[in-house]
Kinemage of the C-alpha trace (Angstrom):
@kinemage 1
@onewidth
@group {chain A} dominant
@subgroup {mainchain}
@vectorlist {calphas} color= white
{ca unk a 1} P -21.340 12.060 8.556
{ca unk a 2} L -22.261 11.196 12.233
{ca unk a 3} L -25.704 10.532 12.577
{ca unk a 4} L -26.893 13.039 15.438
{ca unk a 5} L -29.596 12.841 18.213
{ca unk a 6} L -32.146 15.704 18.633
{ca unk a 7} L -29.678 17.245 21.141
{ca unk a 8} L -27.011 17.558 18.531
{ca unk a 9} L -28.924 18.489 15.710
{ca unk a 10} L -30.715 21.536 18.015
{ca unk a 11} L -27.247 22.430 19.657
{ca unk a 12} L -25.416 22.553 15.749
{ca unk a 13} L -28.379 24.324 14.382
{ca unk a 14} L -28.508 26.969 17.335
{ca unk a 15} L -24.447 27.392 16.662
{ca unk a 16} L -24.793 28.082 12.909
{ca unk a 17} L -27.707 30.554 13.392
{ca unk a 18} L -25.857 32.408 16.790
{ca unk a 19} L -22.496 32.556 14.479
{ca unk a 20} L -23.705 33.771 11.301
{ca unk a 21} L -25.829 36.168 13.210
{ca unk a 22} L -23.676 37.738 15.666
{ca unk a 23} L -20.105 36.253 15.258
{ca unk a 24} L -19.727 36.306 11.112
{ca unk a 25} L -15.780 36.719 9.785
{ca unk a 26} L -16.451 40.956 9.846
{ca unk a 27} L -16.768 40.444 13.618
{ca unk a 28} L -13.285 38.595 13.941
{ca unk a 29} L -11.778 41.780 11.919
{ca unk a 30} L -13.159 44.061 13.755
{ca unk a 31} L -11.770 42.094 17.018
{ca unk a 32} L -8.592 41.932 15.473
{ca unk a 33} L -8.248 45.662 14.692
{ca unk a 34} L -9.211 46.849 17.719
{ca unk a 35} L -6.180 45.096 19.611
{ca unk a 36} L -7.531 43.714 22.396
{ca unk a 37} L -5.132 41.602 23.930
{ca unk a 38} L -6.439 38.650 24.931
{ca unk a 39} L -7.983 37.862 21.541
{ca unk a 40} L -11.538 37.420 21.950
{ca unk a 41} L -14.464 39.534 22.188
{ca unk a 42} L -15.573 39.450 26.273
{ca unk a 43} L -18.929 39.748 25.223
{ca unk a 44} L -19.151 37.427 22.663
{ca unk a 45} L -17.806 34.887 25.078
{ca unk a 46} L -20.308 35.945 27.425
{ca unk a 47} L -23.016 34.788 25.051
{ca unk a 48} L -21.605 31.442 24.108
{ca unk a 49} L -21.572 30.692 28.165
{ca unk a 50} L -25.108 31.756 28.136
{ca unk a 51} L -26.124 29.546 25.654
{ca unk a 52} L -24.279 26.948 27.630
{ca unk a 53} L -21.518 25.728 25.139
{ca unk a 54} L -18.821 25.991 27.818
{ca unk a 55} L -20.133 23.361 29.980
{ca unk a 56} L -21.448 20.855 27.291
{ca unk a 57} L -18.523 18.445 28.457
{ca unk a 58} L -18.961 19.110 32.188
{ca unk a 59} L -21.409 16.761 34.311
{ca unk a 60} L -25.028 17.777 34.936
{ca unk a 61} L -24.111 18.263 39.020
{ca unk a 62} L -21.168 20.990 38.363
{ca unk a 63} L -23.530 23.089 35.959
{ca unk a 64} L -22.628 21.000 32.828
{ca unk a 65} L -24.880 19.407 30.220
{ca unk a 66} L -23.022 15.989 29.656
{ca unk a 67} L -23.749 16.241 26.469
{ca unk a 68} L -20.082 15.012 25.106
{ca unk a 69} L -17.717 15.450 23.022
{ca unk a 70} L -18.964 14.712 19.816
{ca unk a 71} L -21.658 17.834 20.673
{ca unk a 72} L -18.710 19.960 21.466
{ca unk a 73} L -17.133 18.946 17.996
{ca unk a 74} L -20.477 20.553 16.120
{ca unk a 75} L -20.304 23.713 17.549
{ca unk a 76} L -16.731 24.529 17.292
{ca unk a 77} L -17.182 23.511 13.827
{ca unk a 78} L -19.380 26.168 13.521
{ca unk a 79} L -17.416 28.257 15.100
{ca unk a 80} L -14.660 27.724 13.122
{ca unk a 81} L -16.335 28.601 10.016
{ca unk a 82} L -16.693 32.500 11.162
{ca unk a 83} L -13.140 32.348 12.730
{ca unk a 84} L -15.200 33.410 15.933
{ca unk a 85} L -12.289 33.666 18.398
{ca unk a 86} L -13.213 32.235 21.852
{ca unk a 87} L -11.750 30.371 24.640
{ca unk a 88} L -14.072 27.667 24.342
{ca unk a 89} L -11.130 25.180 23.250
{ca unk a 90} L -8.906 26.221 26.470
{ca unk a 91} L -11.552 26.491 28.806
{ca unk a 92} L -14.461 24.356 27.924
{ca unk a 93} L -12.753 21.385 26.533
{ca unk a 94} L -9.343 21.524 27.916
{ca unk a 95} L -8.997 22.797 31.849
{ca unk a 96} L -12.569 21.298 32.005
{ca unk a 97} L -11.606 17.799 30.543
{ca unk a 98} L -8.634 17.612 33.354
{ca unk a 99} L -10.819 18.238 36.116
{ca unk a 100} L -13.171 16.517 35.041
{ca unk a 101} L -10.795 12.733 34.536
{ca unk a 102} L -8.661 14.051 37.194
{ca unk a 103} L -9.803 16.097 39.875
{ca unk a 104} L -11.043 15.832 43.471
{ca unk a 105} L -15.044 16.308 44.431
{ca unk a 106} L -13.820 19.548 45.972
{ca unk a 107} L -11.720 20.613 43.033
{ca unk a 108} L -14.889 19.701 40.300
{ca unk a 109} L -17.331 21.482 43.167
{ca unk a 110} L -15.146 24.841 43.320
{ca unk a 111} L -13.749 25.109 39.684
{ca unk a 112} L -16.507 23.175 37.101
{ca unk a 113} L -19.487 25.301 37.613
{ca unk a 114} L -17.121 28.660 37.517
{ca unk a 115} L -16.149 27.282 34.314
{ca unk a 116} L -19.587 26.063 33.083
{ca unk a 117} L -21.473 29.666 33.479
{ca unk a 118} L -18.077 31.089 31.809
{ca unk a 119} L -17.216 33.615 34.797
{ca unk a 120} L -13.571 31.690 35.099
{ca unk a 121} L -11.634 31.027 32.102
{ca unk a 122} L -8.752 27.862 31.811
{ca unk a 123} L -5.894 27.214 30.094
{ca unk a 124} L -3.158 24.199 29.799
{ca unk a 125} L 0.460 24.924 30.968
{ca unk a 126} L 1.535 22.374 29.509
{ca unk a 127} L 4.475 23.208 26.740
{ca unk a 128} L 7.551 24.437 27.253
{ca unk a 129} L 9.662 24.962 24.149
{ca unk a 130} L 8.943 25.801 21.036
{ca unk a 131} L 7.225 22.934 19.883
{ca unk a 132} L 4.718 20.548 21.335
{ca unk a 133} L 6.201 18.090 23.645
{ca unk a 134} L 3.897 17.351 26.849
{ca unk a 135} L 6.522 14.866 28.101
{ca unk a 136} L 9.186 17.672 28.466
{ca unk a 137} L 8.696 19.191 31.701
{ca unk a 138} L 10.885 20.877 33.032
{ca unk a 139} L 9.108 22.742 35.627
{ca unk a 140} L 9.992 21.685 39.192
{ca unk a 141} L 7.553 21.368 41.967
{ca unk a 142} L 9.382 21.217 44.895
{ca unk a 143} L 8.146 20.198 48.583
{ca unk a 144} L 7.656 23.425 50.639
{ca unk a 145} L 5.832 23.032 53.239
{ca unk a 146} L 2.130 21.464 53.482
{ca unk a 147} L 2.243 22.306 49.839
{ca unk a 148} L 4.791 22.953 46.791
{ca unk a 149} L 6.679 25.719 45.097
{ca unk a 150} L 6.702 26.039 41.409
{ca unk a 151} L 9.477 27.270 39.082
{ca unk a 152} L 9.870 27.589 35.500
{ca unk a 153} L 8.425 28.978 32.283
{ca unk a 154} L 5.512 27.697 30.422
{ca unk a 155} L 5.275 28.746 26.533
{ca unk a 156} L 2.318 29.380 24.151
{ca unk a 157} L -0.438 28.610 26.532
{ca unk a 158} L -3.326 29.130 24.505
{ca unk a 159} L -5.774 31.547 25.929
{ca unk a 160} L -2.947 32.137 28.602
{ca unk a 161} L -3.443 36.373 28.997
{ca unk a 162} L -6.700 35.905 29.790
{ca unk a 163} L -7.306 32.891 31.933
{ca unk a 164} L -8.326 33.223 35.767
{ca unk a 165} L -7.228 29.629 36.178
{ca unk a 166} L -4.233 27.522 34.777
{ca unk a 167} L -3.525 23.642 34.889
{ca unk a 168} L 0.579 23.654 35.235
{ca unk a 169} L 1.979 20.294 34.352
{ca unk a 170} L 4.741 19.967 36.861
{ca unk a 171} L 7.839 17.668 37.379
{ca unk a 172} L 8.707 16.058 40.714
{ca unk a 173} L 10.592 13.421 40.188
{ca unk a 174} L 12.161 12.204 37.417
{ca unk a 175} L 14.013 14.188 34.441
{ca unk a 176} L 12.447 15.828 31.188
{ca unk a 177} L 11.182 13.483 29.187
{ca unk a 178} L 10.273 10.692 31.657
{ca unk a 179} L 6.092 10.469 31.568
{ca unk a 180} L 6.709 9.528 35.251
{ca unk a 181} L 7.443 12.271 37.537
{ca unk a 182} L 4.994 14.358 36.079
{ca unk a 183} L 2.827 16.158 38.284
{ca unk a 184} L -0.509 18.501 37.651
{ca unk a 185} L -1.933 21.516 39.344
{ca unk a 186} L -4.544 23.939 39.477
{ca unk a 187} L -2.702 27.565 39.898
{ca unk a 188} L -5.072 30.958 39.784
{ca unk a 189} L -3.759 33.313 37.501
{ca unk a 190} L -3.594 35.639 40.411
{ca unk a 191} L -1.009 33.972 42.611
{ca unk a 192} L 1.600 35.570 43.567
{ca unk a 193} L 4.819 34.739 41.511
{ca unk a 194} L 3.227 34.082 37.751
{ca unk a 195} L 3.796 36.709 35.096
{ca unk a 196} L 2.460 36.102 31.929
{ca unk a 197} L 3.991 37.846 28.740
{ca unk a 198} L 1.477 38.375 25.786
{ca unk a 199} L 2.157 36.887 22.134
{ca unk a 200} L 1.285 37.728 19.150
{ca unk a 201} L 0.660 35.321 17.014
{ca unk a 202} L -0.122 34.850 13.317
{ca unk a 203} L -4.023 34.294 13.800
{ca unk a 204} L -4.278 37.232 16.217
{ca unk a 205} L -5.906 35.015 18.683
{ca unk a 206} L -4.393 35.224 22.345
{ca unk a 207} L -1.864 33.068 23.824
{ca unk a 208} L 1.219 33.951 26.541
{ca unk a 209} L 4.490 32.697 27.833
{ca unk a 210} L 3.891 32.707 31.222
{ca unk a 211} L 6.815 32.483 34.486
{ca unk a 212} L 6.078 30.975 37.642
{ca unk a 213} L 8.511 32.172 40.167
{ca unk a 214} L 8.314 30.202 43.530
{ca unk a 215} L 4.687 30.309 43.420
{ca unk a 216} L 3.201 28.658 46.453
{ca unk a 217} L 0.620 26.114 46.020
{ca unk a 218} L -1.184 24.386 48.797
{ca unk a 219} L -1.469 20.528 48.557
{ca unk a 220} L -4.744 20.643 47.624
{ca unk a 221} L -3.761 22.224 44.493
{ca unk a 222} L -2.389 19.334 42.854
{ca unk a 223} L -4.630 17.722 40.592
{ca unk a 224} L -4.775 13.891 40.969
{ca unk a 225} L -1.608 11.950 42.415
{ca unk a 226} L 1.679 13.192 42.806
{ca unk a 227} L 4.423 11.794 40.256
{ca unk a 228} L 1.501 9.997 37.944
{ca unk a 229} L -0.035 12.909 36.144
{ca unk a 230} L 0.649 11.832 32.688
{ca unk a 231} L -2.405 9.399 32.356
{ca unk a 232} L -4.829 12.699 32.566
{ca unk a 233} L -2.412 15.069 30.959
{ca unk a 234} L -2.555 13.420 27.522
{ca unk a 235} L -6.318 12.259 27.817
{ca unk a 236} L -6.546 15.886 28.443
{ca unk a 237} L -4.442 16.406 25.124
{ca unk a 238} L -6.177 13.957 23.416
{ca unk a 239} L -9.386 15.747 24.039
{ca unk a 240} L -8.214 19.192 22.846
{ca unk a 241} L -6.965 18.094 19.883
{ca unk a 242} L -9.882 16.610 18.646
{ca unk a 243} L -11.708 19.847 19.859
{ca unk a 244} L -9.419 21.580 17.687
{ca unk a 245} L -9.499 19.029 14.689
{ca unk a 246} L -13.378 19.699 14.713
{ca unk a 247} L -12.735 23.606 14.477
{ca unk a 248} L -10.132 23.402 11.708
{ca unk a 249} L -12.532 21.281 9.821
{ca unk a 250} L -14.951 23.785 10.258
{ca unk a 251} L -13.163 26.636 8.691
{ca unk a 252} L -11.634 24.519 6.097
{ca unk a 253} L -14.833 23.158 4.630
{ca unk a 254} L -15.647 27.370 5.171
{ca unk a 255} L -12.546 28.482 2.759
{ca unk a 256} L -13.428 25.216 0.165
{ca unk a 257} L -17.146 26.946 -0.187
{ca unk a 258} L -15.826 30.480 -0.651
{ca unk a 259} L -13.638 29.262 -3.156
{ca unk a 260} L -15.891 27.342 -4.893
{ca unk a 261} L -18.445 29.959 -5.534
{ca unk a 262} L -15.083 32.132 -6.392
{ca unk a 263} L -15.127 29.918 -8.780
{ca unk a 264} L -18.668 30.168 -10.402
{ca unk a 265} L -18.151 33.673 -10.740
{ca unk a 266} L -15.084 35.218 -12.213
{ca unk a 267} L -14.685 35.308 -15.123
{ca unk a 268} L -11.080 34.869 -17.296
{ca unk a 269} L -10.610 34.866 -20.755
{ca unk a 270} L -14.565 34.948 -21.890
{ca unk a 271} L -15.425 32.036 -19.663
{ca unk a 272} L -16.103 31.175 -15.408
{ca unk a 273} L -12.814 30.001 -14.247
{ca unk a 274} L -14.672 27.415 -12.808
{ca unk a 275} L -15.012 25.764 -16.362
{ca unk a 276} L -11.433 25.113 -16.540
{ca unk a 277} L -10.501 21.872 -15.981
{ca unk a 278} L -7.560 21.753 -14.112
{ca unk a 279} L -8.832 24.142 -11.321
{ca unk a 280} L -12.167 21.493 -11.310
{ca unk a 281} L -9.233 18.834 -10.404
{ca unk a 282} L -7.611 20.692 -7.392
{ca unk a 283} L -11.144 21.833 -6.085
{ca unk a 284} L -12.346 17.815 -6.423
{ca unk a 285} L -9.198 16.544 -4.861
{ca unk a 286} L -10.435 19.420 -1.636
{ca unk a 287} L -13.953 17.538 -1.445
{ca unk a 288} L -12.462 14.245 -1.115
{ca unk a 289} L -9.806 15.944 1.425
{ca unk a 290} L -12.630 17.497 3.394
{ca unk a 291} L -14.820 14.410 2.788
{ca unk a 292} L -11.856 11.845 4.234
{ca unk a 293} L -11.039 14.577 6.926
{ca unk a 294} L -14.712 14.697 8.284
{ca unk a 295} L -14.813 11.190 8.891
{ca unk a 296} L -11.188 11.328 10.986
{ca unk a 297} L -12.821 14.052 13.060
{ca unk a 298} L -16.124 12.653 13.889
{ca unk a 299} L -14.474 8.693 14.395
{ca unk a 300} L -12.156 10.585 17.114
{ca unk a 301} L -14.936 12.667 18.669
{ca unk a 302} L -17.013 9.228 19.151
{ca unk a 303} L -14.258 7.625 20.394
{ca unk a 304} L -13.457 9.681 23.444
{ca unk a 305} L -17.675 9.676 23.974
{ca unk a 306} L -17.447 6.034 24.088
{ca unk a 307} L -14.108 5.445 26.147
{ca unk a 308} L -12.284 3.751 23.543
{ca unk a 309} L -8.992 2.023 23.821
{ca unk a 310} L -8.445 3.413 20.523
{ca unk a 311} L -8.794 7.430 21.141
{ca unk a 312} L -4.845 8.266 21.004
{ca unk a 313} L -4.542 7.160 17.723
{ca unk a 314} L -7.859 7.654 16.127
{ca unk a 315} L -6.796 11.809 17.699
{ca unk a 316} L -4.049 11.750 16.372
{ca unk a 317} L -5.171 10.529 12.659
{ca unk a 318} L -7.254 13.560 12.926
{ca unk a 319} L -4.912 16.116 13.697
{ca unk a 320} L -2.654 15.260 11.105
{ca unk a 321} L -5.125 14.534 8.456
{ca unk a 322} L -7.102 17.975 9.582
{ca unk a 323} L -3.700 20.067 9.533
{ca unk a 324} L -2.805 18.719 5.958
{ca unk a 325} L -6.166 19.279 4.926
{ca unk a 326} L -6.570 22.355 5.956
{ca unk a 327} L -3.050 23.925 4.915
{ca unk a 328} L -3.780 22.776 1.636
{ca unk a 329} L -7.398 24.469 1.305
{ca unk a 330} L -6.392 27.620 2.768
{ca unk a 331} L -3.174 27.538 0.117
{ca unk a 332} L -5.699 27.209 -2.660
{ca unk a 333} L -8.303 29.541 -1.236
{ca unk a 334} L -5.880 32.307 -1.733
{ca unk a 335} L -4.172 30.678 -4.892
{ca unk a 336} L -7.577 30.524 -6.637
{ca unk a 337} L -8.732 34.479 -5.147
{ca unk a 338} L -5.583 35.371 -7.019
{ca unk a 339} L -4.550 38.945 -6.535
{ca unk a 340} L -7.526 39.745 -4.487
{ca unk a 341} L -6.373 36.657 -2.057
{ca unk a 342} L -3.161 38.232 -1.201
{ca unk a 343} L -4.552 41.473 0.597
{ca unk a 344} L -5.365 41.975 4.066
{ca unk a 345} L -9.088 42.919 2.632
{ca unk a 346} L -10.094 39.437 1.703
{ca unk a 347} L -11.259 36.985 4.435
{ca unk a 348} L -8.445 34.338 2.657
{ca unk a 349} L -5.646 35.521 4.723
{ca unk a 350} L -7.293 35.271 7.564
{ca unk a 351} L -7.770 31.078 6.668
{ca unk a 352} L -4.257 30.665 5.650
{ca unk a 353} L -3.002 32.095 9.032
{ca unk a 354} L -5.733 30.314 11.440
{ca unk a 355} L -4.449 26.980 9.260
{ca unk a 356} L -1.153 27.836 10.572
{ca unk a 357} L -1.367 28.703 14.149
{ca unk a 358} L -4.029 25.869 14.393
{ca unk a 359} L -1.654 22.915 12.942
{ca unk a 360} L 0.982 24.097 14.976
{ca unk a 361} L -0.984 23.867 18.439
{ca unk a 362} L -1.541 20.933 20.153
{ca unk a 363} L 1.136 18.665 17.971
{ca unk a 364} L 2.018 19.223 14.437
{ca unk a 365} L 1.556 17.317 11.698
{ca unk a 366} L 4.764 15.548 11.604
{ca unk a 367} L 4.368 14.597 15.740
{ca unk a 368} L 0.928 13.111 15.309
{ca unk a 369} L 2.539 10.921 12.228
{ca unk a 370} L 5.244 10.001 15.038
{ca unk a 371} L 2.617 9.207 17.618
{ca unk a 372} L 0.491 7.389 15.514
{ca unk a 373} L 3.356 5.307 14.084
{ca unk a 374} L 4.433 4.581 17.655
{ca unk a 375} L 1.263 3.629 18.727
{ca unk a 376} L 0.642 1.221 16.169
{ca unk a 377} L 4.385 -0.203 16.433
{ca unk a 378} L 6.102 1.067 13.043
């Protein structure tokens, strides 16, 4: 494990008391049964800005605590235990992360405190098929104007119903595909000419597909240079999906210690199932899983904190590692529940989908494997 300063250890210690208090896995069903749309309870949000968590990435002069990423990392995995549903990920690391590596001193001025005190939310346009593929934008921007137009569709933007502001990645030049050509902007919700369609998706959290039809931007919109937006998009990326690594490790090491105690107490054919020796093998081979996977997680969080050359790949070790990881605990969680695992009134369902909706955003498995064998030069 990391070793944390006092800052860390007080901000993880206030994030496992706030979440076991106020946001345990009962509050996540009763958020999920009551509908709401945008998949997160307003006033549980409302309290996690209080406390400051959505500005611990954003500078001390927008309203932000600087404390970094690796802070950021503790309390989503705290988060992630409870399944607390909140647009911290979207908001807080992501939309804040591009402004913060790519926007103006205006655009940080006007957007980072709104997102630091939590009264806007942001998301990342980014995707625009069914899987992840940042570099496929298809979106045009075209000149109109002092400003731009935008056109095109945008699919599975995380916390997309309910965001106030969005960060569309754009193409201007170039086809999709090319890294060059890509351009990013900062759209409100609001403008005229975006629809947004609601989802529903396996972990009841919200996301959208979401239209922009020739919405008008002004020029001071556009979020760094014109044509060369890739270089922030994927440090953007690279910042959200160790954000999310640190949440999925969170509620996987969650599912291993309801299991295990599962496993202490029921008892099969005169004895704890625990006793049994092959079940002691799958639950070991889950420790060393979670054990590995924790050190993935934390190396990537540190990385981005320091600026290292290494961050894409270190990310994207921990994405894939966390999403195998994780699928695999959340299989056995409900495996090992047996009957009782399989019904909508046992918390293991409600691992085994987060598992899937959370490998699946951000780059799967199989395209952080790719990455990371590019990278390297296999």
């Amino acid at each position: 494990m990391a070793v944390l300063n006092e800052e860390q250890s007080m901000l993880r210690d206030a994030a496992k008391s706030w979440t076991q208090e106020k946001s345990p896995v009962t509050a996540f069903r009763k958020m999920r049964d009551s509908g709401v749309e945008i998949g997160y309870d307003v006033n549980a949000w409302n309290e996690m800005a209080e406390m400051g968590w959505a500005g611990v990435i954003i500078p001390e002069e927008y309203g932000g605590s600087a404390f970094g990423y690796l802070s950021i990392g503790l309390i989503l995995e705290e988060l992630g235990r409870t399944l607390t549903a909140s647009p911290l990920i979207a908001s807080g690391v992501g939309a804040a992360s591009a402004l913060v590596l790519g926007g103006s001193d205006a655009q940080k001025s006007e957007w980072l405190p709104k997102i630091a005190d939590g009264s806007v939310v942001g998301a990342l346009a980014v995707d625009e098929g069914p899987h992840h593929a940042p570099e496929k934008v298809a979106l045009a921007a075209t000149k109109s104007g002092a400003g731009y137009s935008l056109s095109g569709t945008k699919t599975f933007v995380i916390e997309g119903l309910a965001a106030n502001l969005l960060v569309v990645s754009a193409r201007t030049s170039g086809k999709p595909g090319d890294k060059d050509g890509i351009t990013l902007f900062l759209v409100p919700a609001d403008a005229k000419g975006v629809s947004r369609k609601r989802l529903a998706l396996a972990d009841s959290r919200g996301a959208a597909n979401i239209t922009f039809d020739k919405v008008e931007v002004g020029a001071d919109a556009m979020l760094g240079a014109a044509d060369k937006g890739w270089d922030v998009l994927e440090k953007t990326l690279d910042r959200v999906r160790a954000a999310l690594a640190a949440e999925m490790l969170g509620a996987a090491n969650q599912a291993f210690e309801t299991t295990l105690d599962y496993l202490k107490v029921r008892v099969q054919f005169g004895q704890v199932i625990g006793s049994f020796q092959a079940l002691q093998h799958r639950a070991a081979k889950m420790f060393t899983d979670l054990e590995l996977a924790r050190s993935a997680v934390e190396a990537a969080l540190q990385a981005i904190d320091a600026d290292s050359p290494d961050v894409p790949e270190l990310v994207s070790l921990s994405k894939a590692k966390m999403g195998d990881v994780f699928h695999l605990v959340s299989n056995e969680m409900v495996q090992m529940h047996g009957g009782i695992g399989m019904t909508d009134a046992h918390d293991a369902g409600f691992y085994l989908k987060r598992a899937r909706a959370a490998e699946a955003a951000f780059g799967s498995q199989s395209y952080h494997r790719d990455r990371y064998a590019r990278i390297n030069g296999y």
